[in-house]
Backbone and ligand atoms as CSV (ligand in chain L), in Angstrom:
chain,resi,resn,atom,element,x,y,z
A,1,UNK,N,N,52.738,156.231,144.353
A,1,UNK,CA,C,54.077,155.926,144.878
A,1,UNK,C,C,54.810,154.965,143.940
A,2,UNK,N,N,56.087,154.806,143.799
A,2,UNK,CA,C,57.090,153.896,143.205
A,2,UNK,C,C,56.706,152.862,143.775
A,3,UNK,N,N,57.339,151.224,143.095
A,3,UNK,CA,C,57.272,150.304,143.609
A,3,UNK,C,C,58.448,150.503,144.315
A,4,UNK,N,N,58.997,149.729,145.435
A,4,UNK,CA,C,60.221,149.928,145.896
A,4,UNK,C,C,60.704,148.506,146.010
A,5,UNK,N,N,61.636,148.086,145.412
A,5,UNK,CA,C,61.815,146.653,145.639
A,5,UNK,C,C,62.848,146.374,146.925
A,6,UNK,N,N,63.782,147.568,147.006
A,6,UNK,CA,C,65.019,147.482,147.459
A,6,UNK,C,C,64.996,148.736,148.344
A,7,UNK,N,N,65.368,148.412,149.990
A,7,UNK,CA,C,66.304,149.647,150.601
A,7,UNK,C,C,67.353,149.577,150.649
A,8,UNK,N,N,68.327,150.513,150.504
A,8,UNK,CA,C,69.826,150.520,150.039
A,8,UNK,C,C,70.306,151.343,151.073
A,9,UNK,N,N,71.353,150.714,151.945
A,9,UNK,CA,C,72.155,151.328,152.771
A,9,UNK,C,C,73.168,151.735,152.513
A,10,UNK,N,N,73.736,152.915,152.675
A,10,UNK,CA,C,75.085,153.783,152.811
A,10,UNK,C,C,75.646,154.226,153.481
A,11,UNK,N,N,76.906,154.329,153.452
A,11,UNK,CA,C,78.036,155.312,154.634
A,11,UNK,C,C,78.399,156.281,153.553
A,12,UNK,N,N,78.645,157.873,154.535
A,12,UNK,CA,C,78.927,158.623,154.246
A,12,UNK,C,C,80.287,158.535,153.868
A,13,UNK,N,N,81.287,157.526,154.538
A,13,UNK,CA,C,82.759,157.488,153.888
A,13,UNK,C,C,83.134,158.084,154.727
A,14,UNK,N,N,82.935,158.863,155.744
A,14,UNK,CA,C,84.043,159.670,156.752
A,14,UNK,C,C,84.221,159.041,157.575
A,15,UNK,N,N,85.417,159.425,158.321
A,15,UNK,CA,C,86.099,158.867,159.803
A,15,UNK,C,C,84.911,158.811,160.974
A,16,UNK,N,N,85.022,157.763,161.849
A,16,UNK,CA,C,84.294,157.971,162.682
A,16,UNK,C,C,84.244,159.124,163.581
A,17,UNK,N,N,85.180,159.809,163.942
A,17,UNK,CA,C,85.393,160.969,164.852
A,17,UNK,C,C,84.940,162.086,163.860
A,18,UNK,N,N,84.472,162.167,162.650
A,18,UNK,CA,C,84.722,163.181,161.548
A,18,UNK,C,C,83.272,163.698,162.010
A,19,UNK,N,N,83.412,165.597,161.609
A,19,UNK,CA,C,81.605,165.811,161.240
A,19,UNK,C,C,81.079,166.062,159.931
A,20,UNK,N,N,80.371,165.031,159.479
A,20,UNK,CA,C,79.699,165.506,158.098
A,20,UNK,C,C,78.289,164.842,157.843
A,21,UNK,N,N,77.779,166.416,158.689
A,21,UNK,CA,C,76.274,166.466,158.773
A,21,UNK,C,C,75.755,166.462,157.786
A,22,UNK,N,N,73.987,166.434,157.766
A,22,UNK,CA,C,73.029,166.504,156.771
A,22,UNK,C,C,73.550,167.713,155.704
A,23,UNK,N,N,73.318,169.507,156.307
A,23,UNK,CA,C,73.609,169.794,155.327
A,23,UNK,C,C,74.811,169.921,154.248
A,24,UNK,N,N,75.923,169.473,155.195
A,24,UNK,CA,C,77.068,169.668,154.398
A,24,UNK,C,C,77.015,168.603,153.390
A,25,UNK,N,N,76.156,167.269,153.613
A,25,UNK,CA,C,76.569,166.619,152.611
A,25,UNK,C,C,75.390,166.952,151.266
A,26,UNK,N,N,74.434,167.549,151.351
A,26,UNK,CA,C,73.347,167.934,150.795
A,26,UNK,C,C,74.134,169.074,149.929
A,27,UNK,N,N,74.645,169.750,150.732
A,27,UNK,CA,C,75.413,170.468,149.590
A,27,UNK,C,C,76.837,169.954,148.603
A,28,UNK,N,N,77.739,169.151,149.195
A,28,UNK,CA,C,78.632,168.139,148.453
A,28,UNK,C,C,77.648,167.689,147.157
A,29,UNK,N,N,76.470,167.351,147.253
A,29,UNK,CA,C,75.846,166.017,146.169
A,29,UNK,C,C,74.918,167.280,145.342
A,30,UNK,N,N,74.755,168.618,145.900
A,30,UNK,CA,C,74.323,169.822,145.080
A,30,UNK,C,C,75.835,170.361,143.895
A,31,UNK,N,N,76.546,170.252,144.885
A,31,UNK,CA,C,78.110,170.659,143.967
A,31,UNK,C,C,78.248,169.866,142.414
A,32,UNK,N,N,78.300,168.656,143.409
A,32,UNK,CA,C,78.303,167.533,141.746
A,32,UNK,C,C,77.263,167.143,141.422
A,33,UNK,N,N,76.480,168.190,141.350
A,33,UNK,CA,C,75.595,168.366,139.974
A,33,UNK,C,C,74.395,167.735,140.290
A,34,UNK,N,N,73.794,167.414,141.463
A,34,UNK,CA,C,72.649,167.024,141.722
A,34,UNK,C,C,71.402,167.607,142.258
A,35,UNK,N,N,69.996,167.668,141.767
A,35,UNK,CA,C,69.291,168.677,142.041
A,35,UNK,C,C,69.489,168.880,143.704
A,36,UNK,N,N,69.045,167.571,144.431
A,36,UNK,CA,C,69.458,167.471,146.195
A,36,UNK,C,C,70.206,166.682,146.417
A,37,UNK,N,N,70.082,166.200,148.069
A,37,UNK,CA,C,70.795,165.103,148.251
A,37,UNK,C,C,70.619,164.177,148.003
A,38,UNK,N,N,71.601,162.897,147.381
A,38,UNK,CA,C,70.986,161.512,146.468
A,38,UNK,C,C,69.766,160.596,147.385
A,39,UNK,N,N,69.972,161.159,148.875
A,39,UNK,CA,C,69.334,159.578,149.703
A,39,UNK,C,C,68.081,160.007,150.084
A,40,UNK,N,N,67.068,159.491,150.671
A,40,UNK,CA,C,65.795,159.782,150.960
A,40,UNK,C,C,65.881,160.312,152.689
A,41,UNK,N,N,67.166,159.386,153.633
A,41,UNK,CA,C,67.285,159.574,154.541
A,41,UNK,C,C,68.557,159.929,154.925
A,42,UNK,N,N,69.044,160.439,156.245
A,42,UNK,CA,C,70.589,160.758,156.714
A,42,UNK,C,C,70.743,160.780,157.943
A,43,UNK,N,N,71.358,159.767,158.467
A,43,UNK,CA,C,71.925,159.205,159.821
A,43,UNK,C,C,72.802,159.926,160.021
A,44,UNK,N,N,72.442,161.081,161.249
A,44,UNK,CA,C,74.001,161.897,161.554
A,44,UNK,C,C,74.395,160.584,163.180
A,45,UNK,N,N,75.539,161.146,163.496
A,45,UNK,CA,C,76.288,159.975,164.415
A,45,UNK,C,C,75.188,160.348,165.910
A,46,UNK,N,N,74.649,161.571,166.316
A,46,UNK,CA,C,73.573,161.145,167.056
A,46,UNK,C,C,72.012,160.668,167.229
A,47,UNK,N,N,72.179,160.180,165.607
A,47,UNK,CA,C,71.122,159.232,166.089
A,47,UNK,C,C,69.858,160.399,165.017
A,48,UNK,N,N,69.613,161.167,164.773
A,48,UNK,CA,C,69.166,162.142,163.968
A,48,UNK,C,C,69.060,161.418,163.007
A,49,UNK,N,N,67.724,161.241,162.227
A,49,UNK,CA,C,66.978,160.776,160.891
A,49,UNK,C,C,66.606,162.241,160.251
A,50,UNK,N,N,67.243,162.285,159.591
A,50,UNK,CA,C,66.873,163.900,158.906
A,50,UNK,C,C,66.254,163.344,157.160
A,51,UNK,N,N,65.540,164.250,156.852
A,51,UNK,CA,C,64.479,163.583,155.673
A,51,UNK,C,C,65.287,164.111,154.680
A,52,UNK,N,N,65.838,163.369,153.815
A,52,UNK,CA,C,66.185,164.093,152.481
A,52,UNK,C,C,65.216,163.924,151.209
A,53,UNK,N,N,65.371,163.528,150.741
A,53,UNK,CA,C,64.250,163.370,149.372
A,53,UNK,C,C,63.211,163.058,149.816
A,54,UNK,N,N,62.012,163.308,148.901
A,54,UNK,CA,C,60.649,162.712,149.021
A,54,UNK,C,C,60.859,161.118,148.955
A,55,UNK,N,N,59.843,160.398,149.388
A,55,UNK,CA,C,60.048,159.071,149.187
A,55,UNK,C,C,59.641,159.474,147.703
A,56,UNK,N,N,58.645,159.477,147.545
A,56,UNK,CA,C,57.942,159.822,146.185
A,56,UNK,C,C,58.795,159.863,144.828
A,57,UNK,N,N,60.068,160.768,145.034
A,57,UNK,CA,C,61.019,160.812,143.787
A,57,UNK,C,C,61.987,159.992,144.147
A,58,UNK,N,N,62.466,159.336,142.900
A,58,UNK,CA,C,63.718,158.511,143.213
A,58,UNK,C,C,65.383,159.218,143.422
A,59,UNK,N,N,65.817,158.124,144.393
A,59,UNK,CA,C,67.170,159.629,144.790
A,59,UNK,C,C,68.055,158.866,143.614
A,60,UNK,N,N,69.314,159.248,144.484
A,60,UNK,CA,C,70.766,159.303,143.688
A,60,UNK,C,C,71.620,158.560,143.985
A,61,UNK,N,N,71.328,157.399,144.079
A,61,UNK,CA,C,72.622,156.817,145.231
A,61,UNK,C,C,73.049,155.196,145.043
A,62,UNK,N,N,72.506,154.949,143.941
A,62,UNK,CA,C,73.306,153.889,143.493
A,62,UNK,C,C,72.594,153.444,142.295
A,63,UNK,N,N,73.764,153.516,141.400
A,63,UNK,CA,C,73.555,153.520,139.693
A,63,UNK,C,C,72.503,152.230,139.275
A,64,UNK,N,N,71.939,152.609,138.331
A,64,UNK,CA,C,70.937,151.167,137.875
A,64,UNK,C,C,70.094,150.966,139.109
A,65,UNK,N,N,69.535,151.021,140.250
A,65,UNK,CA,C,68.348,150.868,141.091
A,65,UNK,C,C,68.254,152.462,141.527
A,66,UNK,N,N,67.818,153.517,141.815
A,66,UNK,CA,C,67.546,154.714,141.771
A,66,UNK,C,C,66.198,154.204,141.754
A,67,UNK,N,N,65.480,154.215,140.796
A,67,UNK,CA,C,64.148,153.910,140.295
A,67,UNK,C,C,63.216,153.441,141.142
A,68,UNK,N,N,63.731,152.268,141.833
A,68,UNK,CA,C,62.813,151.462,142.719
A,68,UNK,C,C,63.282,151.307,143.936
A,69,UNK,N,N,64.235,152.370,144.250
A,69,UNK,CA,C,64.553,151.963,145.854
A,69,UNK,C,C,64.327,153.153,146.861
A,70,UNK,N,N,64.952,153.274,148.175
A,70,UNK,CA,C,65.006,153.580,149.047
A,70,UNK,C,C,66.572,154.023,149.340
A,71,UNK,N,N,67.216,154.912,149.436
A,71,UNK,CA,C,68.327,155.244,149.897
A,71,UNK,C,C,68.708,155.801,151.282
A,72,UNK,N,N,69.447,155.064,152.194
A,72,UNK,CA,C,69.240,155.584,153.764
A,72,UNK,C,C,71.059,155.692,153.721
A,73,UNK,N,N,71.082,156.640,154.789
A,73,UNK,CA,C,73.191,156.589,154.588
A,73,UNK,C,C,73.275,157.309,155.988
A,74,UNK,N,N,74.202,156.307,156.871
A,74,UNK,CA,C,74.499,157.025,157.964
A,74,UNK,C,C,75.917,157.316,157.844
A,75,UNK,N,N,76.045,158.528,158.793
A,75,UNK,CA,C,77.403,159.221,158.878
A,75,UNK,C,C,78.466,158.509,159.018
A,76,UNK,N,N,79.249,158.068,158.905
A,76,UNK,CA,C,80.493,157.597,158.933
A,76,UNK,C,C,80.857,156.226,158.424
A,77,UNK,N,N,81.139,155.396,158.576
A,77,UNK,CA,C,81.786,154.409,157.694
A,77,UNK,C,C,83.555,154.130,157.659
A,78,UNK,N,N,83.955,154.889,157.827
A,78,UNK,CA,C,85.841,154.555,158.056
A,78,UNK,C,C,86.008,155.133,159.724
A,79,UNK,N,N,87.272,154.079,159.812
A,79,UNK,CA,C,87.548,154.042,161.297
A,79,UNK,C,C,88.651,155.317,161.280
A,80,UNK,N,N,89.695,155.258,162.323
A,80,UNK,CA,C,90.241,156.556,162.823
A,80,UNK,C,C,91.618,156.564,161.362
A,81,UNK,N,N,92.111,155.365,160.915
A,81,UNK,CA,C,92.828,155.624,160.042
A,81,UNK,C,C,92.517,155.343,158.194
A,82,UNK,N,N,91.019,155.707,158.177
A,82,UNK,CA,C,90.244,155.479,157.610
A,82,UNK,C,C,90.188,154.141,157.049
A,83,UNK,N,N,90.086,153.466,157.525
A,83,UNK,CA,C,89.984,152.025,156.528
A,83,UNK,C,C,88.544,151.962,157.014
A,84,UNK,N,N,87.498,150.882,155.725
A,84,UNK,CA,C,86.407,150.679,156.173
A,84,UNK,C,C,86.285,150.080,157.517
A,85,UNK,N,N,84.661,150.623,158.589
A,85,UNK,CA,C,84.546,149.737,159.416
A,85,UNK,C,C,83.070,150.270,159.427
A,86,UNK,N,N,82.746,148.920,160.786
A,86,UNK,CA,C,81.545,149.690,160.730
A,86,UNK,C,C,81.297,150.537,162.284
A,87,UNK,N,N,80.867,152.126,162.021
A,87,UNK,CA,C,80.710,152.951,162.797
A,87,UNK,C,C,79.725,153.627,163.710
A,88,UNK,N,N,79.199,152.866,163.592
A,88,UNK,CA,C,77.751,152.838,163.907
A,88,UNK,C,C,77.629,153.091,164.942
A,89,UNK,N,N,77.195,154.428,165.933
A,89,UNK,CA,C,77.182,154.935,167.312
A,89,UNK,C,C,75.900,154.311,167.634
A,90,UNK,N,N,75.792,154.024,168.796
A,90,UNK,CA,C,74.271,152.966,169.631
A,90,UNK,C,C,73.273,153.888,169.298
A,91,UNK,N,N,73.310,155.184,169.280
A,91,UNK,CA,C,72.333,156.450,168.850
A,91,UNK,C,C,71.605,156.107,166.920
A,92,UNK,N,N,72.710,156.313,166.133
A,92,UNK,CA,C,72.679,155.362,164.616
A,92,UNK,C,C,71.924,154.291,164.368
A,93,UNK,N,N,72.370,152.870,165.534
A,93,UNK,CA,C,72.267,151.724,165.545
A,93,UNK,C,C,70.549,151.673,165.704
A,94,UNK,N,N,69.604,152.598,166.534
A,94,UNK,CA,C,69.157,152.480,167.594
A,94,UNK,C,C,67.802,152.928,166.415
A,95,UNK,N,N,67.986,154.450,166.110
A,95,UNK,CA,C,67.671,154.809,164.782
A,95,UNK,C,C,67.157,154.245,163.610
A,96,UNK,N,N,68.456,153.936,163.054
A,96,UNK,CA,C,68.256,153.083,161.650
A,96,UNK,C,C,67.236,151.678,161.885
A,97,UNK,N,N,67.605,151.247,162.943
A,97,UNK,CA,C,66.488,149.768,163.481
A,97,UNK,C,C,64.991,150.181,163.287
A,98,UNK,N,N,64.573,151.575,163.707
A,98,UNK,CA,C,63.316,152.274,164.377
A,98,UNK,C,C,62.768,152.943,162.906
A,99,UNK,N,N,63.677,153.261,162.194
A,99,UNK,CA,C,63.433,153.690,160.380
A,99,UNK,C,C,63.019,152.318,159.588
A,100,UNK,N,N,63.912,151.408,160.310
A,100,UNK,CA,C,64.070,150.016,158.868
A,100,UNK,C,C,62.426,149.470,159.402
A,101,UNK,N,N,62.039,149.323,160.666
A,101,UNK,CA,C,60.778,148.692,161.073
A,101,UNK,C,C,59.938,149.705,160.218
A,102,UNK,N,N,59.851,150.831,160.644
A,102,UNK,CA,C,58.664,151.346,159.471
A,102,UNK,C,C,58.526,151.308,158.209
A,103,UNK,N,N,59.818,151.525,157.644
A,103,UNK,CA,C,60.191,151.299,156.680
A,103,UNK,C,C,59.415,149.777,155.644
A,104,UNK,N,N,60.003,148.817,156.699
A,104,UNK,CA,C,59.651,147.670,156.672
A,104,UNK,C,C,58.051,147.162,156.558
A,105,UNK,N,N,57.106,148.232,157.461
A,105,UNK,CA,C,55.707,148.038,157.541
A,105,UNK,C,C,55.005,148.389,156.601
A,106,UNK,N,N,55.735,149.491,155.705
A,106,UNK,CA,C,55.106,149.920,155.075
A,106,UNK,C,C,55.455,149.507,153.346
A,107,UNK,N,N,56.669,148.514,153.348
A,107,UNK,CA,C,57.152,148.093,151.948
A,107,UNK,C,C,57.562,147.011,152.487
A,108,UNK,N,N,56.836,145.749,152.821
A,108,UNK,CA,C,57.152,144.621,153.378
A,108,UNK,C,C,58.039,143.693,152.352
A,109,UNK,N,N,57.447,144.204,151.272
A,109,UNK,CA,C,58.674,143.338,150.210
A,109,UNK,C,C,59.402,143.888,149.227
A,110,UNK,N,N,60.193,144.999,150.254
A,110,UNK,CA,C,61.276,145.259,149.911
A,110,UNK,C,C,62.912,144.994,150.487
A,111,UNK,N,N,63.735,143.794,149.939
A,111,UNK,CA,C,64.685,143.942,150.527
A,111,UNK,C,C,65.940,145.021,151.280
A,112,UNK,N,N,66.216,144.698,152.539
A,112,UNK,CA,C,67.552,145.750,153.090
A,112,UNK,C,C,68.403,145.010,152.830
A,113,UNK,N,N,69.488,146.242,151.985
A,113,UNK,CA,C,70.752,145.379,151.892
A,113,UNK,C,C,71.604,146.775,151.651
A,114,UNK,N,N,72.811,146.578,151.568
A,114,UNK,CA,C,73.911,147.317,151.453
A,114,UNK,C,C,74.250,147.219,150.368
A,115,UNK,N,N,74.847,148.979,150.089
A,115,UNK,CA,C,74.947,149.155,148.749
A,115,UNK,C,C,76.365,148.580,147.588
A,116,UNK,N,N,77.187,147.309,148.848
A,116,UNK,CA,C,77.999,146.833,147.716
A,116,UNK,C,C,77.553,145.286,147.628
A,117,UNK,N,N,76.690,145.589,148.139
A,117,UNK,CA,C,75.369,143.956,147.691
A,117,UNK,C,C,74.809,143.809,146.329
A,118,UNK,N,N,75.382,145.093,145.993
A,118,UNK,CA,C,74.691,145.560,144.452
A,118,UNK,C,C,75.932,145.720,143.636
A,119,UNK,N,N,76.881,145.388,143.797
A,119,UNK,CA,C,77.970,145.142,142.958
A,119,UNK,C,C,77.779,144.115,141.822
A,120,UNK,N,N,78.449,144.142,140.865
A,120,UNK,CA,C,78.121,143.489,139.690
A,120,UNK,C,C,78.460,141.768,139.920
A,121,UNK,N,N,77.548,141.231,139.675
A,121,UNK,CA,C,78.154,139.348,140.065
A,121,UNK,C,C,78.626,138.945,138.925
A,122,UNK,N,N,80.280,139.302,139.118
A,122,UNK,CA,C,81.387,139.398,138.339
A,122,UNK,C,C,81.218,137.799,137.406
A,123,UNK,N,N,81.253,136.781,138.374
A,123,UNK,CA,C,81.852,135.343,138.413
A,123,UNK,C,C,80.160,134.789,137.774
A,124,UNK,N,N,79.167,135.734,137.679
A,124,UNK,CA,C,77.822,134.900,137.553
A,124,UNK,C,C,77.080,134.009,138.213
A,125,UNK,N,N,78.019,133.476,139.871
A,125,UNK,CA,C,77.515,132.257,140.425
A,125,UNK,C,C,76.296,133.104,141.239
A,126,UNK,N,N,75.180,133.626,141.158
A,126,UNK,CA,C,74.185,134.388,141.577
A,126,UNK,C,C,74.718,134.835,143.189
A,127,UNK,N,N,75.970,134.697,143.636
A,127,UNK,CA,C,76.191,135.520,144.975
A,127,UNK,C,C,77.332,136.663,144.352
A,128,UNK,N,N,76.981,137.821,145.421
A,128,UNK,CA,C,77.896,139.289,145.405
A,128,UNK,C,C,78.929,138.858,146.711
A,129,UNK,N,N,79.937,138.034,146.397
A,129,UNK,CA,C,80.798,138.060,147.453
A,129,UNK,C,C,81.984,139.220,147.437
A,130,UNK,N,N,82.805,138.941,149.016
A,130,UNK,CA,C,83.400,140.567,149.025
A,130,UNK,C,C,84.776,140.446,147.795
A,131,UNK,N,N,84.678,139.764,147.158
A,131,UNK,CA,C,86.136,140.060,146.005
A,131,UNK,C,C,85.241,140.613,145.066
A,132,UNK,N,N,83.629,140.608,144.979
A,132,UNK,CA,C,83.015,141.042,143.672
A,132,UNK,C,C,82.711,142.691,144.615
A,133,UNK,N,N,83.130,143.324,145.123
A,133,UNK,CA,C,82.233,144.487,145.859
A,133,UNK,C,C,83.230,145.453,145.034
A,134,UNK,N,N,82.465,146.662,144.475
A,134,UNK,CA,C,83.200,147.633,143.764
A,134,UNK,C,C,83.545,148.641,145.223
A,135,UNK,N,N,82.909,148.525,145.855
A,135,UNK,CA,C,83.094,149.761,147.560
A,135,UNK,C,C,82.736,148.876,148.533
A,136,UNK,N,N,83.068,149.061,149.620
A,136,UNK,CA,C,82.577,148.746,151.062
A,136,UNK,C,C,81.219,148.602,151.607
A,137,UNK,N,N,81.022,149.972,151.171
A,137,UNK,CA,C,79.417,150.965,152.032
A,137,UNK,C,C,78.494,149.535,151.371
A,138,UNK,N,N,77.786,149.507,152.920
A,138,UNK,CA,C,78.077,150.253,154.050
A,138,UNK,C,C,78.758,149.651,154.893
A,139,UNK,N,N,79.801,149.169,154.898
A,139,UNK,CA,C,80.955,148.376,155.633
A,139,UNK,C,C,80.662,147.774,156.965
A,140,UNK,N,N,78.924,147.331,156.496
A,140,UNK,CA,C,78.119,146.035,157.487
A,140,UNK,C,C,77.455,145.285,157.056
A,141,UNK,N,N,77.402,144.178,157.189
A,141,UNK,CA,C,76.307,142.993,156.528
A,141,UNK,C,C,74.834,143.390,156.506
A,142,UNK,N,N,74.382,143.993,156.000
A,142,UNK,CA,C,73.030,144.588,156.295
A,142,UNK,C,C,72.061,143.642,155.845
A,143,UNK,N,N,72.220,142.529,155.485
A,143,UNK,CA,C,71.337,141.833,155.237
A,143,UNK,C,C,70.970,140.797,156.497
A,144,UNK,N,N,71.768,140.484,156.857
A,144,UNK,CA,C,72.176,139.882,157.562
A,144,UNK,C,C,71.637,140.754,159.076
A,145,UNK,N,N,72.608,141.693,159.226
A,145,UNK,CA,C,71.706,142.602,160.197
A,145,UNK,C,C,70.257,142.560,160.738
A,146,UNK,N,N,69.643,142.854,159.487
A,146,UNK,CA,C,68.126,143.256,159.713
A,146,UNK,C,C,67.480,141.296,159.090
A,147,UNK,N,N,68.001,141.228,159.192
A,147,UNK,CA,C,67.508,139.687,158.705
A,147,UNK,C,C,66.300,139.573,158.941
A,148,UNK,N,N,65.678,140.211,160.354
A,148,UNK,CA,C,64.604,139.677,160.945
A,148,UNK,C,C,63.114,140.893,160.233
A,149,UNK,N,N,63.620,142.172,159.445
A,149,UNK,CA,C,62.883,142.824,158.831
A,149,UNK,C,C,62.785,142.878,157.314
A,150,UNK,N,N,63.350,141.323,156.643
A,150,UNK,CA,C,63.311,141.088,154.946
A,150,UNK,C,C,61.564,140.479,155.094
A,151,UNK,N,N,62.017,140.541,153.963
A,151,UNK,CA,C,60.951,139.645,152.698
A,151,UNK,C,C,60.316,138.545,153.588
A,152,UNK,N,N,59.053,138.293,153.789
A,152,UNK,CA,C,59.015,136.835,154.237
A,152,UNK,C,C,59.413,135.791,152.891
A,153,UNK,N,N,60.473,134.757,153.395
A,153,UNK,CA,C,60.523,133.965,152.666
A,153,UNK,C,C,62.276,134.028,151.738
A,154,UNK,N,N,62.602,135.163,152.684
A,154,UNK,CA,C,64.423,135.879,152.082
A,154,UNK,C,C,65.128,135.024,152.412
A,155,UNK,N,N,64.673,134.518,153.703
A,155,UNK,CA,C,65.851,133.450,154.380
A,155,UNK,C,C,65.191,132.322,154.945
A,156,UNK,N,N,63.731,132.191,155.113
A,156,UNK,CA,C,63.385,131.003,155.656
A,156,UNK,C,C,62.592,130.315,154.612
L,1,ZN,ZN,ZN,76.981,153.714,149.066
């Protein structure tokens, strides 16, 4: 297996009311040129963990860490007039918690964080604050979130 240092969260970018299931987006990320879909996992809005990549191979889903991470992306991410929010149906919410714990058991030291946590630290002061974020996704504090399933030693 890869080392995995990092799980990386994503939004699909669609409206919350929008449908853009597993395969449609599997085929979007086949279009532009990718063998599958970039993420390992895919949060449709009921709550559905559908398997995309092997853990085993590294996916597609955020430039420079590929290699050593984990890519999870639930459906939606913009609100009704699309601006970022976070969309997260209690089904999603409920899910992704029940993925990140295993997840978690089984790569205990690998950080969860969101994928504009990985934006470039423009200013150098070792924090990714939101004027340094190149995107939103996943337009939730995910670190923060799962706080209670990091690293021992991330925050205390
Ligand atoms: Zn993303």
């Amino acid at each position: 297996m890869r080392t995995i240092t990092f799980i990386i969260l994503h939004c699909s970018a669609t409206r919350a009311g929008q449908c853009y299931g597993f395969e449609r987006c599997r085929k979007d990320h086949i279009r532009r040129g990718m063998q599958d879909i970039g993420y390992h996992y895919y949060i449709t809005r009921d709550g559905t963990v559908h398997a995309g990549r092997p853990l085993s191979q590294p996916g597609a889903h955020c430039k420079g860490h590929n290699q050593h991470s984990i890519g999870v992306c639930y459906e939606g991410g913009l609100d009704a007039s699309g601006e970022a929010a976070d969309t997260r149906t209690k089904a999603q919410r409920k899910s992704l918690r029940a993925l990140l714990t295993r997840l978690h058991s089984e790569y205990p030291d690998a950080i969860i964080l969101g994928h504009r946590d990985l934006s470039p630290d423009r200013d150098g002061n070792g924090l990714i604050t939101p004027n340094e974020w190149l995107k939103q996704c996943p337009c939730f504090d995910a670190l923060l979130d799962y706080e209670d399933l990091q690293p021992e030693g991330l925050f205390r």
